[in-house]
Jmol script that loads the backbone (N, CA, C; Angstrom):
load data "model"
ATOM      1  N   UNK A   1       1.233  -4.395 -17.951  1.00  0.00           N
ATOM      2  CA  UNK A   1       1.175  -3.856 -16.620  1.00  0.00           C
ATOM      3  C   UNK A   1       2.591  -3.735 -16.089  1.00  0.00           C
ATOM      4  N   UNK A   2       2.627  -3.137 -15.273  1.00  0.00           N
ATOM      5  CA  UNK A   2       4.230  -2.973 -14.260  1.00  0.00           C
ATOM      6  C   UNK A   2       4.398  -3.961 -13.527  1.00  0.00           C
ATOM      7  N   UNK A   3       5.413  -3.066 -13.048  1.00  0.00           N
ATOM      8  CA  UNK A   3       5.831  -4.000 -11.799  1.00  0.00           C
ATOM      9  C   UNK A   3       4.972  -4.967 -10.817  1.00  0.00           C
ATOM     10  N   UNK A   4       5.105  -6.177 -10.553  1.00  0.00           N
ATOM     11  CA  UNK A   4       3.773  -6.486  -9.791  1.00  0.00           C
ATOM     12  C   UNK A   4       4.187  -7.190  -8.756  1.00  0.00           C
ATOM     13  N   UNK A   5       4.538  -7.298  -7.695  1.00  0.00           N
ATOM     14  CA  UNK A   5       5.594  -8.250  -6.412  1.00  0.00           C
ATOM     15  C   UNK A   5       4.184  -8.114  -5.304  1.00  0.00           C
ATOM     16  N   UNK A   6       4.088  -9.679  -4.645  1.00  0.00           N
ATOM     17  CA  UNK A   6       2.898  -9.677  -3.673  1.00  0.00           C
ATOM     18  C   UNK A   6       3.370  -9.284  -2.113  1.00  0.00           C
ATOM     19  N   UNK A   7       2.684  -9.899  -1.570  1.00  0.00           N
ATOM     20  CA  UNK A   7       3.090  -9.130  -0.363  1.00  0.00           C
ATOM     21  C   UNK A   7       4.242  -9.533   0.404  1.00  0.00           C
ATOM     22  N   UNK A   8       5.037 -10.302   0.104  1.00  0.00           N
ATOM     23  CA  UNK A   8       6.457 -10.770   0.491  1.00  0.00           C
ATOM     24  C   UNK A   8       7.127 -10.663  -0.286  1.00  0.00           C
ATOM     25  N   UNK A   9       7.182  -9.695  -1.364  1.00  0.00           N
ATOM     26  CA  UNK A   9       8.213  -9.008  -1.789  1.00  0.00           C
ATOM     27  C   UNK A   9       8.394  -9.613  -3.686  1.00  0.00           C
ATOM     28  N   UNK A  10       7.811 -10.947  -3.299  1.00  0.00           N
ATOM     29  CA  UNK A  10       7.861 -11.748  -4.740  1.00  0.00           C
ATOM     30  C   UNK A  10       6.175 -12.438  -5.069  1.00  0.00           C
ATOM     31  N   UNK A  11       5.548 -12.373  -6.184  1.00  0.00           N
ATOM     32  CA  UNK A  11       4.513 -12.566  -6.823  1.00  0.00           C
ATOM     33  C   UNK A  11       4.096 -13.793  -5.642  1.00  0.00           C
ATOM     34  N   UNK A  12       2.794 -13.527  -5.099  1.00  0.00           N
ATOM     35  CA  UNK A  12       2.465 -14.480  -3.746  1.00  0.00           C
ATOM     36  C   UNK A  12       1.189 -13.952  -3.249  1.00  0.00           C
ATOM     37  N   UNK A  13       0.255 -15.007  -2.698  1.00  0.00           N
ATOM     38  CA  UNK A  13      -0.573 -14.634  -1.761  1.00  0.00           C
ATOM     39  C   UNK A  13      -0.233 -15.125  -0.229  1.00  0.00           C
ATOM     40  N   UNK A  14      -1.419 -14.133   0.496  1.00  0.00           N
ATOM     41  CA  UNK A  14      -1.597 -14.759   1.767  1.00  0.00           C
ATOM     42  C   UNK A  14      -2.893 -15.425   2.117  1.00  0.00           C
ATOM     43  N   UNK A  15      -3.098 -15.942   2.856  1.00  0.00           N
ATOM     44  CA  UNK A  15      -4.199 -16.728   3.300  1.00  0.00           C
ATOM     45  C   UNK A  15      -4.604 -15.930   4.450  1.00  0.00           C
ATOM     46  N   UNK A  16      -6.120 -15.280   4.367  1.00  0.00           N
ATOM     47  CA  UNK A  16      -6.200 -14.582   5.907  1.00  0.00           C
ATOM     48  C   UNK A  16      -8.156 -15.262   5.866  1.00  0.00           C
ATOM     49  N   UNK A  17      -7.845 -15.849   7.045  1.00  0.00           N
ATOM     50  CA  UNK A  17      -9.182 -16.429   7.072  1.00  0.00           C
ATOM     51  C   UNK A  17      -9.754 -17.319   6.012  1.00  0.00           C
ATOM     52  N   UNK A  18     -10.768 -16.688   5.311  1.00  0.00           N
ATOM     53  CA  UNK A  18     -11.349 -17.267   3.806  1.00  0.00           C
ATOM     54  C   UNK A  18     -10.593 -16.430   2.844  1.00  0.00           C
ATOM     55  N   UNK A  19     -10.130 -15.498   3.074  1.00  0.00           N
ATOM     56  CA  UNK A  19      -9.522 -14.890   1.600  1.00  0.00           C
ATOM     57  C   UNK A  19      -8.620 -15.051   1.460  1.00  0.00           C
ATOM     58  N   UNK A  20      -7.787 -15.059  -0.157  1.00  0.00           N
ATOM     59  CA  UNK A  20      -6.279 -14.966   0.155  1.00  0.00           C
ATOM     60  C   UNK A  20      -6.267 -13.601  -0.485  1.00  0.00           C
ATOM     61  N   UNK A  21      -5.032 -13.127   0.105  1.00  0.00           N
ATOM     62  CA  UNK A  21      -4.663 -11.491  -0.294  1.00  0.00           C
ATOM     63  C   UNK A  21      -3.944 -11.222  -0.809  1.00  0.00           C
ATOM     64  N   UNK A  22      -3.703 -10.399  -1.798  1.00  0.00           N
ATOM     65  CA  UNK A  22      -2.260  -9.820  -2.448  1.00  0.00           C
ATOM     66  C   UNK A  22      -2.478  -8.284  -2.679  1.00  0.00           C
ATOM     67  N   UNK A  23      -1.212  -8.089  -2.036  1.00  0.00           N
ATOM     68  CA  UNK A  23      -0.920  -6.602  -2.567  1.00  0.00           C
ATOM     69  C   UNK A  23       0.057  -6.455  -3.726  1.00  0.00           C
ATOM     70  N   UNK A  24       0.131  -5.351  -4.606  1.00  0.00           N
ATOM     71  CA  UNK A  24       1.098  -5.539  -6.010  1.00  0.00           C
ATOM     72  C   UNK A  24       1.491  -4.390  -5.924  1.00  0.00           C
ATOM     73  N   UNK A  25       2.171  -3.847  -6.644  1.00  0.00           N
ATOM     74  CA  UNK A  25       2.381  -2.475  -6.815  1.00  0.00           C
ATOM     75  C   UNK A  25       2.561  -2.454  -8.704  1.00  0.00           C
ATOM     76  N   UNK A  26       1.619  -1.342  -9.047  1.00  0.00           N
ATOM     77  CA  UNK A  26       1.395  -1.609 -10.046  1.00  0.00           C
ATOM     78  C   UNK A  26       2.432   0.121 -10.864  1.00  0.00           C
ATOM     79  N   UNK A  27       3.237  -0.302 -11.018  1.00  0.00           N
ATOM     80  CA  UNK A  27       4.684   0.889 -11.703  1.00  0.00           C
ATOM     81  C   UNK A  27       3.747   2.046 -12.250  1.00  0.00           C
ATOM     82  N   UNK A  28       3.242   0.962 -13.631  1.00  0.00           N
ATOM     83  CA  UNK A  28       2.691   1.667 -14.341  1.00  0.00           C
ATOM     84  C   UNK A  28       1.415   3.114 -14.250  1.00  0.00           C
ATOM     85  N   UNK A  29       1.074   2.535 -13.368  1.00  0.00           N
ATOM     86  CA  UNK A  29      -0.234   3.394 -12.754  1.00  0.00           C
ATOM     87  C   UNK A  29      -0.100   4.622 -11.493  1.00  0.00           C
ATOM     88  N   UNK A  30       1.029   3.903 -11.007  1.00  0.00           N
ATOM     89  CA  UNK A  30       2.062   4.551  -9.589  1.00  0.00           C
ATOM     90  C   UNK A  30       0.688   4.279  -8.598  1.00  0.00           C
ATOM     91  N   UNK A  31       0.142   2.857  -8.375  1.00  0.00           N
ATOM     92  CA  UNK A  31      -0.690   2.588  -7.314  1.00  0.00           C
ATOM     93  C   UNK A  31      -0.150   1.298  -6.957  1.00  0.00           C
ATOM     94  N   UNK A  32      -0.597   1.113  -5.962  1.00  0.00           N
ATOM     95  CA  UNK A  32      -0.484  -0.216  -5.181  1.00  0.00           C
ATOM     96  C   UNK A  32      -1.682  -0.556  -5.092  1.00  0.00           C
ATOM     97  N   UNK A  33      -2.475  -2.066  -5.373  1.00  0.00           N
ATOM     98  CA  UNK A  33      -3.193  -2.494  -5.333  1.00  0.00           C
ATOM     99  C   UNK A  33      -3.189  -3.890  -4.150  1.00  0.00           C
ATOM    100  N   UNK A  34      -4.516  -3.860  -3.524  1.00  0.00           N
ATOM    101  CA  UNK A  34      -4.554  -4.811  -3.067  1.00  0.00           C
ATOM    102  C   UNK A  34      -6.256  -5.898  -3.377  1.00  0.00           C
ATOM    103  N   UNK A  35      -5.511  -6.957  -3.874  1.00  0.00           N
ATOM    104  CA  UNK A  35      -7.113  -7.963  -4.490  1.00  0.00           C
ATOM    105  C   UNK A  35      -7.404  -8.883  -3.331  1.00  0.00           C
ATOM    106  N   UNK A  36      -8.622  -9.354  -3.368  1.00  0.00           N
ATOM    107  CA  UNK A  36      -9.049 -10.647  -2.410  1.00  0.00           C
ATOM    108  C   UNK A  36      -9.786 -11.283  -3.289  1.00  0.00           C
ATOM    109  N   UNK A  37      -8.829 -12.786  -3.406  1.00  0.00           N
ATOM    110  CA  UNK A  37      -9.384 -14.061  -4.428  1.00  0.00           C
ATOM    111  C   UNK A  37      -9.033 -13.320  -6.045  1.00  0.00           C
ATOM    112  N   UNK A  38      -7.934 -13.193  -6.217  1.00  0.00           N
ATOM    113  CA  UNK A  38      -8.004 -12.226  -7.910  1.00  0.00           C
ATOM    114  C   UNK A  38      -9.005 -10.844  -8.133  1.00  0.00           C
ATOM    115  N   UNK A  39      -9.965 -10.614  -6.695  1.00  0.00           N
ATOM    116  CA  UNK A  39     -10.881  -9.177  -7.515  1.00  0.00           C
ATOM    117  C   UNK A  39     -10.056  -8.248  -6.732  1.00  0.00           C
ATOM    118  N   UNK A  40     -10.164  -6.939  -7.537  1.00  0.00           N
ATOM    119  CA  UNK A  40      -9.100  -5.761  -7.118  1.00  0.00           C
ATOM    120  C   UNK A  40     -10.369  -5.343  -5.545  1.00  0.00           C
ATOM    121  N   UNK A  41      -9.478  -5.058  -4.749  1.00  0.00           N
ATOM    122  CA  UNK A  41     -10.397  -4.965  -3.350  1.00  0.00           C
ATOM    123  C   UNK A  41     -10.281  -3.229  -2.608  1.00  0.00           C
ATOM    124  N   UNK A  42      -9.097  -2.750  -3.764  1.00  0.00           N
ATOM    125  CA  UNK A  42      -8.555  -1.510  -3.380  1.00  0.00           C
ATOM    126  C   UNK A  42      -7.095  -1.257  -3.733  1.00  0.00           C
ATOM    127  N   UNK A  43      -6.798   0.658  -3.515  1.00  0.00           N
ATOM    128  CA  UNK A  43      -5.878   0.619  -4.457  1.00  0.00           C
ATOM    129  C   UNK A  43      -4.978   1.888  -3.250  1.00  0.00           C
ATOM    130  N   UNK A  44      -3.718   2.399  -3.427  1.00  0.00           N
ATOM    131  CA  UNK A  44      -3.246   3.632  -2.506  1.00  0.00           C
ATOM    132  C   UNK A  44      -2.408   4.351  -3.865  1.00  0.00           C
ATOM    133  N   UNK A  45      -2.462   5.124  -4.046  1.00  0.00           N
ATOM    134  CA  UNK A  45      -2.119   5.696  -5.346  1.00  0.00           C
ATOM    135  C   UNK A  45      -0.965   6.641  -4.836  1.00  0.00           C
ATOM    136  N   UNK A  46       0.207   6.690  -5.349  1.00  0.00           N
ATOM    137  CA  UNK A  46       1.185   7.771  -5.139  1.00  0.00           C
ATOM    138  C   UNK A  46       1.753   8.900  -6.628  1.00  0.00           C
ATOM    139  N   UNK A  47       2.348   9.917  -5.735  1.00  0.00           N
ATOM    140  CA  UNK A  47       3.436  10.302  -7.035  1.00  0.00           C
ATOM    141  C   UNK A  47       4.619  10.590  -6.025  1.00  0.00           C
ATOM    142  N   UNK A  48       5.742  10.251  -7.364  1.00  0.00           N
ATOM    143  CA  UNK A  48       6.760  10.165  -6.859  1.00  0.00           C
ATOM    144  C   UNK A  48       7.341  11.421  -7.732  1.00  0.00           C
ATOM    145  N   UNK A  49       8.460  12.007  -6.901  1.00  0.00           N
ATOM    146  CA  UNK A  49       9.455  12.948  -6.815  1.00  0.00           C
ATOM    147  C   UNK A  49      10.690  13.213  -6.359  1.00  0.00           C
ATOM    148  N   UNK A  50      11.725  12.771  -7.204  1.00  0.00           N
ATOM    149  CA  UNK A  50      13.358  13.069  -6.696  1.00  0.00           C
ATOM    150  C   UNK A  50      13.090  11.232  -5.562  1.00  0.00           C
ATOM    151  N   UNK A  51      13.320  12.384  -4.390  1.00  0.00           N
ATOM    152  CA  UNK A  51      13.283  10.575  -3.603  1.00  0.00           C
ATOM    153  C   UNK A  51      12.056  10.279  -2.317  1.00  0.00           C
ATOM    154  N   UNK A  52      11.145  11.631  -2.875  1.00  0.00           N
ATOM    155  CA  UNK A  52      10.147  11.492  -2.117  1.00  0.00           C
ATOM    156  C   UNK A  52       8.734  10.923  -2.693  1.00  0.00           C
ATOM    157  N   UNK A  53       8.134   9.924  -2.243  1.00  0.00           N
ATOM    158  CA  UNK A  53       6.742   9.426  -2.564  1.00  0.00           C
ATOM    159  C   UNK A  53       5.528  10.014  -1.786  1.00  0.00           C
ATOM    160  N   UNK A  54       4.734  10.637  -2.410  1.00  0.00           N
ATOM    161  CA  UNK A  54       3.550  11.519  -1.742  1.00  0.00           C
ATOM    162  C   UNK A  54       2.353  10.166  -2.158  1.00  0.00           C
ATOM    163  N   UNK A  55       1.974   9.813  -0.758  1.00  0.00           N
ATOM    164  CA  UNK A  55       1.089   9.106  -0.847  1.00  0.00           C
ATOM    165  C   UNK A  55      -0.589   9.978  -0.839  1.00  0.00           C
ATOM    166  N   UNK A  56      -1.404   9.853  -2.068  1.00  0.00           N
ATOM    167  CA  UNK A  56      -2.305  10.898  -1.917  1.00  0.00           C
ATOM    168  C   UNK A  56      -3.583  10.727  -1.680  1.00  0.00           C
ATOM    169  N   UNK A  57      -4.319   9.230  -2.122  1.00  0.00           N
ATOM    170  CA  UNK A  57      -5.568   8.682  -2.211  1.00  0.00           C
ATOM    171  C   UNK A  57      -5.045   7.013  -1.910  1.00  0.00           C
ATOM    172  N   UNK A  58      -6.043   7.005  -1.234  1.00  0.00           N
ATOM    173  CA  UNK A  58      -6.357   5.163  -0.902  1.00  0.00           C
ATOM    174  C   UNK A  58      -7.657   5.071  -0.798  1.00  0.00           C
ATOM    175  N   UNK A  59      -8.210   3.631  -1.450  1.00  0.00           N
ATOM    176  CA  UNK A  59      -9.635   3.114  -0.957  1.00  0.00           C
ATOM    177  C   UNK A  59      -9.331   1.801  -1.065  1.00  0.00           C
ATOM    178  N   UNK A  60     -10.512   1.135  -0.275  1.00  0.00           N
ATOM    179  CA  UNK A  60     -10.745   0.282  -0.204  1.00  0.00           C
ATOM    180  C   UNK A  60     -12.409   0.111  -0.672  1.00  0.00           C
ATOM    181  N   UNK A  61     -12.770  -0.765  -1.811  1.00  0.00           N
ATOM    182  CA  UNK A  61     -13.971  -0.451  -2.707  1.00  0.00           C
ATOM    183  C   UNK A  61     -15.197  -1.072  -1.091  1.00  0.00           C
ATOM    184  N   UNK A  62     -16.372  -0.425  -1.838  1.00  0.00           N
ATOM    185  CA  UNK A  62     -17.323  -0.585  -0.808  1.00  0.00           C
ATOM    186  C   UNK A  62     -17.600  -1.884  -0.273  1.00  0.00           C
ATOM    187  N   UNK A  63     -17.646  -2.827  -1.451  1.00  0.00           N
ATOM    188  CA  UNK A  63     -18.227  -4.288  -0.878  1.00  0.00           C
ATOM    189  C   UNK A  63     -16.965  -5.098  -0.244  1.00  0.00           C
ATOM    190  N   UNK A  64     -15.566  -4.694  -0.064  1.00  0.00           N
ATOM    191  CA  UNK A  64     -14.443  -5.074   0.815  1.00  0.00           C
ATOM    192  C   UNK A  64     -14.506  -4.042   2.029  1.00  0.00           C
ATOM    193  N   UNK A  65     -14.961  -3.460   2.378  1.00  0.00           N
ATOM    194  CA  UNK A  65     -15.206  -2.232   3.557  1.00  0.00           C
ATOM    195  C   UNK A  65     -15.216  -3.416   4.975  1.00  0.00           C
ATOM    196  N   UNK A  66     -14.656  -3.269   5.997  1.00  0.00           N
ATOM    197  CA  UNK A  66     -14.949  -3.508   6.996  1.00  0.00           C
ATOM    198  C   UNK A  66     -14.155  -4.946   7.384  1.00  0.00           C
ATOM    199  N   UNK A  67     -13.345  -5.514   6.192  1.00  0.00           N
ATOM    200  CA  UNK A  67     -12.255  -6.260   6.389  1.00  0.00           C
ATOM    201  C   UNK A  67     -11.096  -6.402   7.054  1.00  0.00           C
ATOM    202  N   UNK A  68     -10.868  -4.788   7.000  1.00  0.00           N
ATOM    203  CA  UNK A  68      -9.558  -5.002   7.859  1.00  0.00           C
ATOM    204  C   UNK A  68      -8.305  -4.661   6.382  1.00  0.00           C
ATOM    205  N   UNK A  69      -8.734  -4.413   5.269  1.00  0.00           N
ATOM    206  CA  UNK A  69      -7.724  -4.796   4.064  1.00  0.00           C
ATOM    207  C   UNK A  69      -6.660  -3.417   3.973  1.00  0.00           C
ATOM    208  N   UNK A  70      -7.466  -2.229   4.868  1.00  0.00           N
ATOM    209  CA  UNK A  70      -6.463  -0.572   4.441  1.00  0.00           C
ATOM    210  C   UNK A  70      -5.315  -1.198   5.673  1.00  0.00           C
ATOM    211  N   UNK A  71      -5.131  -2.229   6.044  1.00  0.00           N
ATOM    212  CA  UNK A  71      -3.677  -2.162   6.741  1.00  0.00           C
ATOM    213  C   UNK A  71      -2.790  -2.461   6.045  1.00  0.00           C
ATOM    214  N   UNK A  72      -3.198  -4.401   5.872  1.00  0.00           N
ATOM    215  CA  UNK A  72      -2.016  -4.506   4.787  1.00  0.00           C
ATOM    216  C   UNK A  72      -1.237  -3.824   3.463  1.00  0.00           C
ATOM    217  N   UNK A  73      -2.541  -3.437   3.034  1.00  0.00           N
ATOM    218  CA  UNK A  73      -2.932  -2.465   1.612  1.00  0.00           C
ATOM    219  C   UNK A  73      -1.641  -1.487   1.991  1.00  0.00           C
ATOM    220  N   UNK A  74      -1.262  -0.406   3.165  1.00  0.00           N
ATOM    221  CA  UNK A  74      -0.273   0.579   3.830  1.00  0.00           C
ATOM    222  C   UNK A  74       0.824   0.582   3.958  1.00  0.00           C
ATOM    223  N   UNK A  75       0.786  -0.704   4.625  1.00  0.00           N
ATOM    224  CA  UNK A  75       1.928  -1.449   5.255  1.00  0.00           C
ATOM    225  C   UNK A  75       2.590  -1.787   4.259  1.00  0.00           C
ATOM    226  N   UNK A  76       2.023  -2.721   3.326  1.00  0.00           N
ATOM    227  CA  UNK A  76       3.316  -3.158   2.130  1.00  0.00           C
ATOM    228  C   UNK A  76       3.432  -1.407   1.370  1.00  0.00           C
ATOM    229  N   UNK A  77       2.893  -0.790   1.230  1.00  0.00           N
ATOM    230  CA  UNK A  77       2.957   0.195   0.430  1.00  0.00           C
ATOM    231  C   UNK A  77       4.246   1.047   1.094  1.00  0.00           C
ATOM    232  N   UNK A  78       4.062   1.048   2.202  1.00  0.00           N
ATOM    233  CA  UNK A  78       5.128   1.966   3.479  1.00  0.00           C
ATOM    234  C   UNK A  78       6.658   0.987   3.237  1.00  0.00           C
ATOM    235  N   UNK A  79       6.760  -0.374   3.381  1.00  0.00           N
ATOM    236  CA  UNK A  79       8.051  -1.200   3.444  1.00  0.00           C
ATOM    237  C   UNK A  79       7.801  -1.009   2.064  1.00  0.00           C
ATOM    238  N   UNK A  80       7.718  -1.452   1.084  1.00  0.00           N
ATOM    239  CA  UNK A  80       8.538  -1.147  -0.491  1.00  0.00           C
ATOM    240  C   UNK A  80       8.726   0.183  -0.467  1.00  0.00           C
ATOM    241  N   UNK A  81       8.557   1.283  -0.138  1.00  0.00           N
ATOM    242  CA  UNK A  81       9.083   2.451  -0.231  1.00  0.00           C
ATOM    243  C   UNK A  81      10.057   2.755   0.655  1.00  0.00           C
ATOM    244  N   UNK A  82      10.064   1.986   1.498  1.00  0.00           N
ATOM    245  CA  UNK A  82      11.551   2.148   2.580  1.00  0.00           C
ATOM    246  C   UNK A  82      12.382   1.406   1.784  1.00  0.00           C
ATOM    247  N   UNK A  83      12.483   0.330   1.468  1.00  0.00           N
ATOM    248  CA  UNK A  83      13.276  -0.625   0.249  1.00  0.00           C
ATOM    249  C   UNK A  83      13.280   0.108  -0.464  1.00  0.00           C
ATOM    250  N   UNK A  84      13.073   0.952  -1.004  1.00  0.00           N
ATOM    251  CA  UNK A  84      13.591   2.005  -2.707  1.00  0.00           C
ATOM    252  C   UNK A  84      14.608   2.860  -2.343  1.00  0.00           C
ATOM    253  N   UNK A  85      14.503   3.250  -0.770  1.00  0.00           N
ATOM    254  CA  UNK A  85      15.079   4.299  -0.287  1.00  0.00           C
ATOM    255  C   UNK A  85      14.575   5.472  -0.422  1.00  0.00           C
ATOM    256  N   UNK A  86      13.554   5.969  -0.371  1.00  0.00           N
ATOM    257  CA  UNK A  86      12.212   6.938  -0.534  1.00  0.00           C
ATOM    258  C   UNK A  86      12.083   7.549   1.011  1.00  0.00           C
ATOM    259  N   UNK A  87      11.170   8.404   0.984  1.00  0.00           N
ATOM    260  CA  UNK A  87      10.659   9.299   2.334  1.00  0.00           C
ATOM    261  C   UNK A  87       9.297   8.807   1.198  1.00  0.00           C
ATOM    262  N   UNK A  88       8.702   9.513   2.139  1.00  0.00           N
ATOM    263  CA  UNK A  88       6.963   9.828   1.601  1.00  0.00           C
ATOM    264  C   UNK A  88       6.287  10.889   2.080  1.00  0.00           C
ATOM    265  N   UNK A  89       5.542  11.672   1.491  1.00  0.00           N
ATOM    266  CA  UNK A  89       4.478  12.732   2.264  1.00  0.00           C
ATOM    267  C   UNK A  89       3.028  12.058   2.385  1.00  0.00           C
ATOM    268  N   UNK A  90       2.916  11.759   3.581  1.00  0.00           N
ATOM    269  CA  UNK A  90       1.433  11.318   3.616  1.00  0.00           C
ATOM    270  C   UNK A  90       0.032  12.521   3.463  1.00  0.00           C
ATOM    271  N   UNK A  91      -0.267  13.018   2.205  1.00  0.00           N
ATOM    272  CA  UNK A  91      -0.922  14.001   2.275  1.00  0.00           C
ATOM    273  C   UNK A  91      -2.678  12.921   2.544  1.00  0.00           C
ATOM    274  N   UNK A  92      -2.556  11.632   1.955  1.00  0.00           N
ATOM    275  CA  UNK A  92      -4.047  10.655   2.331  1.00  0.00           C
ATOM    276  C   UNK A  92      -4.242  10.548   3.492  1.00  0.00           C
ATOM    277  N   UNK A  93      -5.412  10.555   4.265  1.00  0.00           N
ATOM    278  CA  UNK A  93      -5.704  10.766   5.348  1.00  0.00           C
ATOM    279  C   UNK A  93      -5.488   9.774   6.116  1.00  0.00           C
ATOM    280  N   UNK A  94      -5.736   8.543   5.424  1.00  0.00           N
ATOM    281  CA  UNK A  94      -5.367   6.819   5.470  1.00  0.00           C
ATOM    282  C   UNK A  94      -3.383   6.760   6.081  1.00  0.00           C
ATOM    283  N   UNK A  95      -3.227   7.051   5.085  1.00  0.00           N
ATOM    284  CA  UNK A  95      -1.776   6.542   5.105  1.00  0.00           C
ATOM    285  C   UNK A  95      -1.366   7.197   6.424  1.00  0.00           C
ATOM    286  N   UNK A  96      -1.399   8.516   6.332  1.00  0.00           N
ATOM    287  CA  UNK A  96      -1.469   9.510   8.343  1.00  0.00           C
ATOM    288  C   UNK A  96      -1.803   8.970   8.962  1.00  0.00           C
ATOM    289  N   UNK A  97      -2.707   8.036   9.622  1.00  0.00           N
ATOM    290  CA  UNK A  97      -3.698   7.738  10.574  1.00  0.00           C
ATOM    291  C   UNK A  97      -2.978   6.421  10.789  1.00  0.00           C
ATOM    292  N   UNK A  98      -2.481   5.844   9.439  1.00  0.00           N
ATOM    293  CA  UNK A  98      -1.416   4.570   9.827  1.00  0.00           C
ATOM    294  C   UNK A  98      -0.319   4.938  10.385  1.00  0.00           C
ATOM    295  N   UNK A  99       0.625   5.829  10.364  1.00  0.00           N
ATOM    296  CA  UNK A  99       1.812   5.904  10.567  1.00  0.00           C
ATOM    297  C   UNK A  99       1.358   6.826  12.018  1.00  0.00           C
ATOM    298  N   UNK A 100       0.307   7.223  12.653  1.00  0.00           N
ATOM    299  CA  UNK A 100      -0.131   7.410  13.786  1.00  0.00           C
ATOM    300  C   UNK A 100      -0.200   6.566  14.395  1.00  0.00           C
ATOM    301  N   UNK A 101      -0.345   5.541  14.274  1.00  0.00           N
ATOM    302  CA  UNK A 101      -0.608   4.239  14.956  1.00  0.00           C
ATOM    303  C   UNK A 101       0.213   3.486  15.060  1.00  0.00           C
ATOM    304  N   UNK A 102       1.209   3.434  14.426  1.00  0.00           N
ATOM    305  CA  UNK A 102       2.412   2.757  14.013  1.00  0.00           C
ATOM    306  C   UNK A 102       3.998   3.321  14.144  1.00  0.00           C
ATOM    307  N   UNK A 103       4.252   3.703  15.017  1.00  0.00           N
ATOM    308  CA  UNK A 103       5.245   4.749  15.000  1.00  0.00           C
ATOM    309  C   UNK A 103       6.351   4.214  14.156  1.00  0.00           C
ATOM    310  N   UNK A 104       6.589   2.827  14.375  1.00  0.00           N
ATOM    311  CA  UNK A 104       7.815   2.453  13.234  1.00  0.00           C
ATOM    312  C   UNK A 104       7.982   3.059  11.692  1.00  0.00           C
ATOM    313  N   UNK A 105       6.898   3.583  11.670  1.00  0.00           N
ATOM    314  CA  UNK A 105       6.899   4.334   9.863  1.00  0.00           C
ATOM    315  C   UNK A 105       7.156   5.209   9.873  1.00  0.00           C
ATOM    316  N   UNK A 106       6.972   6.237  11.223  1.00  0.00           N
ATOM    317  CA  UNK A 106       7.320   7.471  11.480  1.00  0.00           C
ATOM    318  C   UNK A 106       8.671   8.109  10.760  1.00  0.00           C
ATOM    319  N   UNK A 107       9.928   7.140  10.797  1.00  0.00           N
ATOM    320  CA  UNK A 107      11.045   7.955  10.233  1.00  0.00           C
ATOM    321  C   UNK A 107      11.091   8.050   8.536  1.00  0.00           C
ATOM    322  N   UNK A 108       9.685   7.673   7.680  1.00  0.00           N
ATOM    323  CA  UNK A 108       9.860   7.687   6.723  1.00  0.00           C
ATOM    324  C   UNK A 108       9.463   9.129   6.437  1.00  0.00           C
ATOM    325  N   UNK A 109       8.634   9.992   6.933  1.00  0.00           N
ATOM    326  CA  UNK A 109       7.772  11.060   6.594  1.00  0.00           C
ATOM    327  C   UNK A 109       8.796  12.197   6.393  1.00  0.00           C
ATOM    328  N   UNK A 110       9.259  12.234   5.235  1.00  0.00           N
ATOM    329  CA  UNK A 110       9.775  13.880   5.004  1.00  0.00           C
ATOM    330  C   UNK A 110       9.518  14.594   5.646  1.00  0.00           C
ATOM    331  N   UNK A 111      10.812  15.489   6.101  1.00  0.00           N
ATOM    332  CA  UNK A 111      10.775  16.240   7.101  1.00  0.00           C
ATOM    333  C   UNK A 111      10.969  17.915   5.721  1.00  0.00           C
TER     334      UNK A 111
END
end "model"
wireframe off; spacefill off
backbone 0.3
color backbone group
């Protein structure tokens, strides 16, 4: 597998409530994954180009639905791509709707 760093940047969980969480970013696949308790809970899939990352599909699988997990799942996906030094095209409807809400991500979106 690739690259795999949790959600603070180095191999780690968090504790949120009863679950603990990790997001990874998986090189090989060009997705970011996020698991609850070791099961994969969802994934945001990109391709990358020159120095732009087009974020294109995200889910979060059905029986994790209603957690709350497509934030973190974004969020780390959005800061490691500011750390690469990347833009991104949010063509996923997900990843838009975050950086709507969030204006701090705003200066990543290729202009």
């Amino acid at each position: 597998m690739g690259e795999d760093r949790g959600l603070d940047g180095e191999a780690g969980f968090r504790h949120n409530g009863d679950m603990d969480i990790n997001v990874a970013q998986q090189t090989d696949q060009s997705r970011y994954v996020i698991t609850v308790d070791g099961e994969e809970a969802g994934f945001a899939d990109y391709k990358d180009s020159a120095q732009v990352r087009e974020f294109d599909h995200t889910v979060v699988h059905d029986e994790f639905q209603g957690k709350g997990l497509s934030k973190p799942l974004i969020k780390f996906a959005l800061d490691d791509t500011r750390a690469a030094g990347r833009s991104i095209i949010p063509t996923c409807s997900a990843v838009e709707r975050f950086i709507s809400k969030n204006p701090e991500y705003q200066d990543l979106v290729a202009s």
